[in-house]
N, C-alpha and C positions, 0 to 999 in steps of 0.2 A: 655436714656441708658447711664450708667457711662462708664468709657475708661474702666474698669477693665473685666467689662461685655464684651464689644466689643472686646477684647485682647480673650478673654475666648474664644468666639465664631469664632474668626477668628483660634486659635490653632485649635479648633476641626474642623474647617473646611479643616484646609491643613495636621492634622492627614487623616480625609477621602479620601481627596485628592489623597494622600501618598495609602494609600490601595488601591482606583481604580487606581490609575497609576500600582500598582504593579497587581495586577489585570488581571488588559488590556496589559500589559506583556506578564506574564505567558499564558494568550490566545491565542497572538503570537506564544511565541514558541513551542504551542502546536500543534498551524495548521501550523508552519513552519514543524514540523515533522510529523503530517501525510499526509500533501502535500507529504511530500518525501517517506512518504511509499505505499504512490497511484502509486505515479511514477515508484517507484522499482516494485511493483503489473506490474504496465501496463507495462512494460518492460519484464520481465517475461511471463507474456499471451500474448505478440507479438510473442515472441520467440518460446513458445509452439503453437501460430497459424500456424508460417511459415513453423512446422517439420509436421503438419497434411499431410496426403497425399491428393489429387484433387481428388474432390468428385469421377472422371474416376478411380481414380486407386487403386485397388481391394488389393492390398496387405494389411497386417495387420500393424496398425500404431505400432509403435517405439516413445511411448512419452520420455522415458525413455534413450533412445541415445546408449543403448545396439546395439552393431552390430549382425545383422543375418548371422552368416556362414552357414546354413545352407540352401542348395538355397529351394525355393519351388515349389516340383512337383504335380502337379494336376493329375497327373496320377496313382499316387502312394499314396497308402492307406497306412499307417502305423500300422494301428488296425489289417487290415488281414491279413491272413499269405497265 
């Protein structure tokens, strides 16, 4: 093999190089950010776990964080008159 060959082969080899390094980068920061968007997810669905009410209590959930002023009577139909 002449040096000019071996010169030849060794550029195309750290062009490749060069492209899997950037490569294997860009993979990084890709699962750097949907790591963090799992995270934000699971942060989120903690938060909407902790507003469910226990499985005991009968009221109607509130995912939504709206307050109920309105109390609620079980004795009192609002359809009848």
């Amino acid at each position: 093999m002449s040096q000019d060959s071996i010169e030849h082969s060794l550029r195309r080899l750290t062009e490749k190089l060069k492209m899997i390094h950037a490569s294997v980068e860009a993979l990084r920061q890709d699962r750097i950010a949907l790591e963090a968007k799992i995270e934000d997810a699971q942060k989120r669905i903690e938060h909407i776990l902790k507003r469910l009410p226990e499985q005991s209590d009968s009221r109607q959930m509130n995912l939504l964080g709206e307050s109920n002023t309105t109390p609620i009577n079980k004795d009192h139909d609002p359809t009848t008159h």
